[in-house]
VOPAGU-2260 file (C-alpha; in pm, 1 decimal, decimal comma):
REM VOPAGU-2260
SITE   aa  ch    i         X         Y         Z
SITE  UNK   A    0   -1806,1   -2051,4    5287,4
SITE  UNK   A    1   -1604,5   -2258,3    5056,0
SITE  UNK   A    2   -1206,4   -2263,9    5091,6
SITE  UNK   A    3   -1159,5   -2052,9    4721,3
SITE  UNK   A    4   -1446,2   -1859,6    4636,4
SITE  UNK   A    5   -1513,9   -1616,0    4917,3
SITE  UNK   A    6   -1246,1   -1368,8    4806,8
SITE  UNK   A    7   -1151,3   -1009,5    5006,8
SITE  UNK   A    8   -1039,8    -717,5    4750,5
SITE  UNK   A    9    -921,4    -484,6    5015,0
SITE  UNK   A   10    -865,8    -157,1    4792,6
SITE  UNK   A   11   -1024,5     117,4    4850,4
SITE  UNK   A   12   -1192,1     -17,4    5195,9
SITE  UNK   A   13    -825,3      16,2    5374,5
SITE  UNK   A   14    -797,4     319,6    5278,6
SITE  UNK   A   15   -1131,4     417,5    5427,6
SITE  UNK   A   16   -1079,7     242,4    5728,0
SITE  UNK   A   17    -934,6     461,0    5937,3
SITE  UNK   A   18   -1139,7     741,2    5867,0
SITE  UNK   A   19   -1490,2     537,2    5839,9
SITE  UNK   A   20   -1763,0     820,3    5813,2
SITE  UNK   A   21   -2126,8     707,4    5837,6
SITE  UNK   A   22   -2430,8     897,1    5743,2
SITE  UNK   A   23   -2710,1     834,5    5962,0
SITE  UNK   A   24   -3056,5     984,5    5874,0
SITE  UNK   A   25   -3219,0    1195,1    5607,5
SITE  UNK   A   26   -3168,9    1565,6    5707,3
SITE  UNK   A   27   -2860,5    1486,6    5928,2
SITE  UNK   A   28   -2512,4    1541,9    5862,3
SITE  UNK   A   29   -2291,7    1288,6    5819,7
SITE  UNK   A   30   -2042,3    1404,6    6097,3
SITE  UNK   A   31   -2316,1    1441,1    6346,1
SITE  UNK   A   32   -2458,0    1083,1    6291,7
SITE  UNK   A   33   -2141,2     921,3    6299,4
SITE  UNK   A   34   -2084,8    1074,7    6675,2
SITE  UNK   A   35   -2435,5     980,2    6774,1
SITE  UNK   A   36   -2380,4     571,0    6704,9
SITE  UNK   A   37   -2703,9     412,1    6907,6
SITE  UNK   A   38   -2584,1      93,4    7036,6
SITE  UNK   A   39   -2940,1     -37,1    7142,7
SITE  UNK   A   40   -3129,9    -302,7    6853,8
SITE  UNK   A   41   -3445,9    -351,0    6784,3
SITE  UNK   A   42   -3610,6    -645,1    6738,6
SITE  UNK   A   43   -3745,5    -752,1    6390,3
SITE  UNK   A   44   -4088,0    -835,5    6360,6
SITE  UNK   A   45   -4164,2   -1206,7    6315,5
SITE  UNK   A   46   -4531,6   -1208,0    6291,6
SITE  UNK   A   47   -4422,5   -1381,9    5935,7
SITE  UNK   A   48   -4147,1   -1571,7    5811,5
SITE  UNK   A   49   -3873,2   -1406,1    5823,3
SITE  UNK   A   50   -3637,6   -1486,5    5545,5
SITE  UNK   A   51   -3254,1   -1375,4    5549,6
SITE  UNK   A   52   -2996,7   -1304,7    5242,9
SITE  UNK   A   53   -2611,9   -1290,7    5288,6
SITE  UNK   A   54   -2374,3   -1131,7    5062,2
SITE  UNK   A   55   -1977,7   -1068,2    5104,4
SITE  UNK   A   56   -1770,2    -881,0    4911,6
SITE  UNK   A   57   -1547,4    -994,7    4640,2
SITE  UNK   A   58   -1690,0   -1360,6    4647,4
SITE  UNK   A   59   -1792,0   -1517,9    4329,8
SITE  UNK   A   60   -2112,1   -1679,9    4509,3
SITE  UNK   A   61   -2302,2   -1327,2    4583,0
SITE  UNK   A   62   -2118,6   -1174,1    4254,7
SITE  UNK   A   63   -2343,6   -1423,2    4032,1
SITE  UNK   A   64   -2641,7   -1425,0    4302,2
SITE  UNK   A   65   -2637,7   -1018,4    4252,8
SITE  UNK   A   66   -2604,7   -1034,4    3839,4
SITE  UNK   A   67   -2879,7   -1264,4    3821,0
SITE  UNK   A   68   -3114,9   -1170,7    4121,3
SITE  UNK   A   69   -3095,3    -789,4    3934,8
SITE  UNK   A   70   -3130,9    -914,5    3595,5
SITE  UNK   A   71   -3470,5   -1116,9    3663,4
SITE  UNK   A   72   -3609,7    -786,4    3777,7
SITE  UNK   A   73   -3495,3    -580,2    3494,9
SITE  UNK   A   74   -3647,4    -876,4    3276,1
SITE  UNK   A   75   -3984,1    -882,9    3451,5
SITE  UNK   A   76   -4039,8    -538,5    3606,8
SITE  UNK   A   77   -4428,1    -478,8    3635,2
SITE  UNK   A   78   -4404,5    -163,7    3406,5
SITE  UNK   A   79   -4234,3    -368,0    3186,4
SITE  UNK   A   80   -3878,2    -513,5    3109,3
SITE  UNK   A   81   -3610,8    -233,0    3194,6
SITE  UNK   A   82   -3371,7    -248,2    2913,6
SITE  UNK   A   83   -3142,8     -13,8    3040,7
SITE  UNK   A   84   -3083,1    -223,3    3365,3
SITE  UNK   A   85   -3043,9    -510,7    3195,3
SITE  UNK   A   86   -2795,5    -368,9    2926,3
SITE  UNK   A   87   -2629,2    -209,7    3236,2
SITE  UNK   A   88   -2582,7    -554,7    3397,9
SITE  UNK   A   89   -2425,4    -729,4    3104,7
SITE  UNK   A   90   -2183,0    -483,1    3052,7
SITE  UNK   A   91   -2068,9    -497,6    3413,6
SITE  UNK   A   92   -2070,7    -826,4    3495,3
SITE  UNK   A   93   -1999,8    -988,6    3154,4
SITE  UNK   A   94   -1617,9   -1016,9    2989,7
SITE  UNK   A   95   -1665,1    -828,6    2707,1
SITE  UNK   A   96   -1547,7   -1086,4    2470,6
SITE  UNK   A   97   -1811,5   -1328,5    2618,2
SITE  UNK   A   98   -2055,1   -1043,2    2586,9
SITE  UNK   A   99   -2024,8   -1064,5    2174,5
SITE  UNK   A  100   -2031,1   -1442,2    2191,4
SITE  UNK   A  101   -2358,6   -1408,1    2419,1
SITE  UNK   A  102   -2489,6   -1186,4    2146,2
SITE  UNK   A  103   -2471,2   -1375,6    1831,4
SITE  UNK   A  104   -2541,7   -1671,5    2024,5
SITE  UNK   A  105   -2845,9   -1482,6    2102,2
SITE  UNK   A  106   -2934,6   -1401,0    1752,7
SITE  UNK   A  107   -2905,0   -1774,6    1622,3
SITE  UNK   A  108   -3152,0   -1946,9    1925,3
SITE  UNK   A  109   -3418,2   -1648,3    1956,3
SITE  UNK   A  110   -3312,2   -1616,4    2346,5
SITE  UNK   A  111   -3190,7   -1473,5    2612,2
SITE  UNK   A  112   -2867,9   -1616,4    2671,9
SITE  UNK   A  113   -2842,2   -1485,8    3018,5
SITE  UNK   A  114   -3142,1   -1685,7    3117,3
SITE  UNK   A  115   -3138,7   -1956,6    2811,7
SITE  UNK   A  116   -3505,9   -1917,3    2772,0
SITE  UNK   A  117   -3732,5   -1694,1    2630,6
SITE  UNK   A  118   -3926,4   -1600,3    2915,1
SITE  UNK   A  119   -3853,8   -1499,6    3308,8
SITE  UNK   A  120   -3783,7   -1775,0    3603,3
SITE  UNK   A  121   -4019,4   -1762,3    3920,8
SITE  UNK   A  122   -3724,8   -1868,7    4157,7
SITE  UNK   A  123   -3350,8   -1905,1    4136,9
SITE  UNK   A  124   -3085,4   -2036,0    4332,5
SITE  UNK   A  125   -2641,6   -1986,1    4275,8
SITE  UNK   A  126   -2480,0   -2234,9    4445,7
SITE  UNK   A  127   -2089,3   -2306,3    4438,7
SITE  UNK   A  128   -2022,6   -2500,6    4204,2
SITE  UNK   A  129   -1743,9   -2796,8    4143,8
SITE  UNK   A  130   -1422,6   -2581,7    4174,1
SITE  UNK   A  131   -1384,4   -2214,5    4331,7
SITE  UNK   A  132   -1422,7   -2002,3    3999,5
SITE  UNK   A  133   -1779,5   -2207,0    3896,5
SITE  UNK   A  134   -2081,3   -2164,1    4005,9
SITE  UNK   A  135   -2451,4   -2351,9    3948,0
SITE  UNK   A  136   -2723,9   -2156,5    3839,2
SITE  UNK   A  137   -3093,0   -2332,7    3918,3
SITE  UNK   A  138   -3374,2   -2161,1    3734,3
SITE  UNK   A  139   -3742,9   -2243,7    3771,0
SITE  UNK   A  140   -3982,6   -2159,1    3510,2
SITE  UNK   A  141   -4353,9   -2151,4    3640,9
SITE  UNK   A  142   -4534,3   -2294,6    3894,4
SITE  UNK   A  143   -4770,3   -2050,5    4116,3
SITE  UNK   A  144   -5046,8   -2136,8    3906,8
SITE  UNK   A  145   -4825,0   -2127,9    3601,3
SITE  UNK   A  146   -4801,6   -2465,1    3468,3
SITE  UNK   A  147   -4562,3   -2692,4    3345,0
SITE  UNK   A  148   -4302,4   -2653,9    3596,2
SITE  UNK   A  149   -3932,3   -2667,0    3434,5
SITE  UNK   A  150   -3614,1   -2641,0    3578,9
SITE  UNK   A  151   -3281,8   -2522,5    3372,9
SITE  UNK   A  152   -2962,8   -2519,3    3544,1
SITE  UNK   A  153   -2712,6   -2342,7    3418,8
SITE  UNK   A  154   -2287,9   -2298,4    3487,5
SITE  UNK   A  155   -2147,7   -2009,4    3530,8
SITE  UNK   A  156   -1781,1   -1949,6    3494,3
SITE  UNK   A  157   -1593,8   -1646,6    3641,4
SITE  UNK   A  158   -1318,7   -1472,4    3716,7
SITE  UNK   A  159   -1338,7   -1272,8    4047,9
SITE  UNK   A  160   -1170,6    -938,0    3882,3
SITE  UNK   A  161   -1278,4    -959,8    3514,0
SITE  UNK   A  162   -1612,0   -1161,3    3550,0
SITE  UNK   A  163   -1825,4   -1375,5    3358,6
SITE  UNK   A  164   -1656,7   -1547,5    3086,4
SITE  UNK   A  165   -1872,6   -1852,8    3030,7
SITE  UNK   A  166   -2273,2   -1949,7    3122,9
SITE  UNK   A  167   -2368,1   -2324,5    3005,4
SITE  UNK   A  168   -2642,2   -2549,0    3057,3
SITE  UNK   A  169   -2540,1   -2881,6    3282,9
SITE  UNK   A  170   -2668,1   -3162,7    3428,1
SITE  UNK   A  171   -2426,1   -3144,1    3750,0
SITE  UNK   A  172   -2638,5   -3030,6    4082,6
SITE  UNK   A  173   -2502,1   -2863,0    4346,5
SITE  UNK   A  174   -2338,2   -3054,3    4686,3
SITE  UNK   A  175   -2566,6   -3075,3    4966,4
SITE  UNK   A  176   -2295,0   -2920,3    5174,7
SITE  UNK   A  177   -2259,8   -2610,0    4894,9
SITE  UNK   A  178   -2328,2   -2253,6    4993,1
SITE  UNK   A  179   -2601,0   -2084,5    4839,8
SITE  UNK   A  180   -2830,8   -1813,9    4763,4
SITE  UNK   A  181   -3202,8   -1799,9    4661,8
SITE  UNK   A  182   -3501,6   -1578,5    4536,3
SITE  UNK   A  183   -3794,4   -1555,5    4368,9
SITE  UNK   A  184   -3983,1   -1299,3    4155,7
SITE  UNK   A  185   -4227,3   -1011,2    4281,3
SITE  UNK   A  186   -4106,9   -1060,7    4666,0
SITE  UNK   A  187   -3994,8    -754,6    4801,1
SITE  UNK   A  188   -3762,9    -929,8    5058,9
SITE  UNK   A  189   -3563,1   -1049,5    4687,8
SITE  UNK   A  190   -3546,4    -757,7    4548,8
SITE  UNK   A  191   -3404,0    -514,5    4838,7
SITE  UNK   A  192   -3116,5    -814,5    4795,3
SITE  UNK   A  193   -3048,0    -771,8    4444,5
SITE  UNK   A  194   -3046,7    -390,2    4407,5
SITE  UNK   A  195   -2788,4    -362,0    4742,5
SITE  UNK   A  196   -2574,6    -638,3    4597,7
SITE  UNK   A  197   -2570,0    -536,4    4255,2
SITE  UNK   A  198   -2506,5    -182,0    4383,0
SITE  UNK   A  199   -2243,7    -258,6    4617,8
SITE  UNK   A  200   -2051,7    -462,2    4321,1
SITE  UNK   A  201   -2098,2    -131,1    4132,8
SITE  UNK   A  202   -1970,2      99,0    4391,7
SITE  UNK   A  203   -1675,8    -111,9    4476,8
SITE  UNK   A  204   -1555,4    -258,3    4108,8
SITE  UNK   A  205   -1212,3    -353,0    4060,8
SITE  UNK   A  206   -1172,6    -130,0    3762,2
SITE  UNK   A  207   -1325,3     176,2    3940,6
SITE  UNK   A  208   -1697,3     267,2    3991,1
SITE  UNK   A  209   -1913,1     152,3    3729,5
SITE  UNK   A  210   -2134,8     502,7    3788,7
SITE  UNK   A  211   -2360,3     383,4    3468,8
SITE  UNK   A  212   -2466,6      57,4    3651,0
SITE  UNK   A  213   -2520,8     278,9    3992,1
SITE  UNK   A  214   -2699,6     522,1    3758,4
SITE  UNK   A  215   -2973,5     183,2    3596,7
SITE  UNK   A  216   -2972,1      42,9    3967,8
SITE  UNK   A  217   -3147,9     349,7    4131,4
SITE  UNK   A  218   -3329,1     434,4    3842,5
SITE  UNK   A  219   -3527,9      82,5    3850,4
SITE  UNK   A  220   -3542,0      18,4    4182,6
SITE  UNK   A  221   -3599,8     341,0    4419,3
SITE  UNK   A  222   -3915,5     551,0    4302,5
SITE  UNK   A  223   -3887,8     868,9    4163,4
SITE  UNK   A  224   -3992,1    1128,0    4432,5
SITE  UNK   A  225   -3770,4     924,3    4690,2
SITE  UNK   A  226   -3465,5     934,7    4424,7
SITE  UNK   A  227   -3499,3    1282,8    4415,1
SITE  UNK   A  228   -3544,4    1337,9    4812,0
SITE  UNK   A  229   -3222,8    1083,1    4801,8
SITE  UNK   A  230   -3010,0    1314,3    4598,7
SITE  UNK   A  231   -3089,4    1618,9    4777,5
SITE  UNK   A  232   -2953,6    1443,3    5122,7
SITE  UNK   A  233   -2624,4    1362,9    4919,4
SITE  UNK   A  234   -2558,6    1700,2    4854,8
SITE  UNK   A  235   -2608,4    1792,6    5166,8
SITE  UNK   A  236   -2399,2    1505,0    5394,0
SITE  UNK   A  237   -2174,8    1425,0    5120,1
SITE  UNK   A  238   -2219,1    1021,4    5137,7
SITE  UNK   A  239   -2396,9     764,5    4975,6
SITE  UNK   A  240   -2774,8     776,9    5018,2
SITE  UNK   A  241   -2816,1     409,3    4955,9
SITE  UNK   A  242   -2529,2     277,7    5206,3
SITE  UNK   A  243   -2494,8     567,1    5398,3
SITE  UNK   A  244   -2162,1     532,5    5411,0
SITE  UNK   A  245   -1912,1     702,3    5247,2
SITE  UNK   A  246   -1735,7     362,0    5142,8
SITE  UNK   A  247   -1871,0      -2,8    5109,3
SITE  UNK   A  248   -1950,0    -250,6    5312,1
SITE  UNK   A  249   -1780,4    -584,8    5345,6
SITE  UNK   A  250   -2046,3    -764,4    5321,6
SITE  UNK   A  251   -2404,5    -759,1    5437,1
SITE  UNK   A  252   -2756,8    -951,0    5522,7
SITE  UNK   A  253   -3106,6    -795,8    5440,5
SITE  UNK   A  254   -3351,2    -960,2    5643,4
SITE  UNK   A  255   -3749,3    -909,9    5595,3
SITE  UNK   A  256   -4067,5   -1115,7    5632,4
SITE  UNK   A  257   -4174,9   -1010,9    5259,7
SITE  UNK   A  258   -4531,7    -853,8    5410,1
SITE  UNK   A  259   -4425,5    -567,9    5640,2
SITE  UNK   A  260   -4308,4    -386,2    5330,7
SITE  UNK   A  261   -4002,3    -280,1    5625,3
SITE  UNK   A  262   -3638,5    -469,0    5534,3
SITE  UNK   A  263   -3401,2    -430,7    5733,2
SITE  UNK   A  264   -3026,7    -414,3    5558,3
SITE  UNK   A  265   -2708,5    -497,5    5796,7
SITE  UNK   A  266   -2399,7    -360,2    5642,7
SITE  UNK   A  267   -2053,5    -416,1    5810,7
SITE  UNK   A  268   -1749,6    -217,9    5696,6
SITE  UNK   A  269   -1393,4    -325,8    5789,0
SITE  UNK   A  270   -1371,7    -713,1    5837,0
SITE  UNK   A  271   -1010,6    -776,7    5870,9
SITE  UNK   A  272    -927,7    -384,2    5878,5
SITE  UNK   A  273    -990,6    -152,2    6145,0
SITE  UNK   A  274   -1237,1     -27,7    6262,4
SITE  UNK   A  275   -1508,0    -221,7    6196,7
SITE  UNK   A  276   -1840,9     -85,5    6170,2
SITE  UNK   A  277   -2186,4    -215,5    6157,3
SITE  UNK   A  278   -2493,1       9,4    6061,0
SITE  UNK   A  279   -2857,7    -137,1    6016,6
SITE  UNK   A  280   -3067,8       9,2    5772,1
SITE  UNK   A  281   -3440,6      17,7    5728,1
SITE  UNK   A  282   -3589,6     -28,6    5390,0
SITE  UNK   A  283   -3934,5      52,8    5328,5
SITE  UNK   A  284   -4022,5    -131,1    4981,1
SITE  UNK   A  285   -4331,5    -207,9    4772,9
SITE  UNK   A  286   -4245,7    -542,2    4515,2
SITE  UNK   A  287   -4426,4    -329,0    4271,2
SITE  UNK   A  288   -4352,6      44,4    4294,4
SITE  UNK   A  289   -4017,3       0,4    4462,7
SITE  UNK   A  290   -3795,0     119,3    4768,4
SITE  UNK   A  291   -4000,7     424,4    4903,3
SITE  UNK   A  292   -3767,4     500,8    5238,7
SITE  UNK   A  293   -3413,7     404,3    5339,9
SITE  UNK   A  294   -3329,4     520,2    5706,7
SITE  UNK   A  295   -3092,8     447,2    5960,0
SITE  UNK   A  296   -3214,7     240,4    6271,4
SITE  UNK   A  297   -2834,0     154,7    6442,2
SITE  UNK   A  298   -2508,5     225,5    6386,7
SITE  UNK   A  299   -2247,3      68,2    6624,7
């Protein structure tokens, strides 16, 4: 990670810290399954490439990768594009004076101005960019059959508090050296990666919650019957269905090999406070209906 864009916003997680509950199971409680942490791992299957994601907290990097990575698959959901995700998004992650410039902007070129084209990339990548509060969007537009092939990349300027206050086309690539984060449409591995960071960066907003981007995030990405099996389990353990936590995590790596439809998520909670915390999630996810299952495998 760069020297200036991997930022820590301790808030609310030192606060947590000492008291770090984590809900481990559907149908158990919460203070059960934190005093019944199995320490032993299992392995992940590799019969296919396995493919890993990173994210961390509070760092500019995974703040774009999560914005854009969520935004794609509002824009190109198989049912169709999800308007209220992607309305969602923009209001979280834009400045809302950039929002209005985005819009008319919009209305003069006949295009998205998230995406500055009219249609949906097939991959993307958010590298760091020249200085700590830039970053380098790369968008590909076709290829898997799909032809021409065409590559936009785009600037992105941020703040790490307020957000987005700028998006640009350039000519500048990425340093070889840069950190950086990838995906591609319709891969399940992808999408388990956007909705957890996107979610996290709702949960754990400097303002507060943003419960309305929570709200769009589950709504698009978990089916139905499991969002309502989800919310019933809340009730009852009083945590976070998604993270199983009661707070957020740090940061965190889903890892998957895109075919077993199983992803694992890896969430650790604490970094530089105490304790820290590590739980590893299973995700069972379908790139076209969505995440059907979310259970605990280790908490430690």
């Amino acid at each position: 990670m760069s020297r200036n864009t991997h930022v820590r916003r301790p808030g609310r997680r030192a606060a947590f810290a000492a008291g770090l509950v984590l809900a481990v199971g559907l149908g158990v409680s919460a203070q059960a399954a934190a005093q019944a942490a199995v320490p032993a791992k299992a392995p992940v299957k590799t019969s296919a490439a396995v493919r890993t994601v990173n994210g961390f907290n509070g760092d500019v990097v995974t703040q774009v990768a999560d914005f854009y990575g969520a935004y794609v698959d509002a824009k190109d959901a198989p049912r169709g594009p999800d308007a209220a995700l992607a309305k969602a998004l923009r209001a979280h992650y834009l400045v809302p004076a950039f929002a209005k410039k985005l819009e008319a902007w919009e209305k003069t070129n006949k295009t998205d101005g998230v995406l500055r084209a009219q249609n949906v990339p097939t991959r993307w990548t958010v590298s760091e960019g020249g200085n700590g509060l830039e970053v380098l969007v790369t968008l590909t537009f076709g290829g898997a059959g799909e032809s021409p092939t065409t590559t936009t990349r785009l600037a992105v300027k941020l703040d790490v508090v307020d957000g987005i206050t700028d998006i640009r086309t350039t000519s500048a690539a990425p340093a070889k050296a840069s950190r950086s984060v990838s995906g591609r449409t319709g891969d399940s591995v992808t999408q388990v990666a956007d909705f957890y960071g996107a979610y996290v960066d709702a949960k754990d907003a400097p303002r507060g919650p943003d419960a309305a981007l929570a709200k769009a995030l589950r709504a698009h990405y978990l089916v139905p019957a499991f969002a309502k099996k989800l919310e019933a389990w809340e009730k009852t353990n009083k945590a976070d269905g998604v993270l199983r936590a009661q707070n957020v995590p740090v940061d965190w790596t889903v890892r998957g090999d895109g075919e077993s439809r199983e992803i694992t998520v890896t969430h650790r909670f604490g970094g530089g406070e105490s304790p820290t915390v590590t739980t590893d999630l299973v995700v069972k996810a379908d790139a076209v209906d969505g995440v059907s299952d979310i259970r605990t495998k280790n908490a430690r």
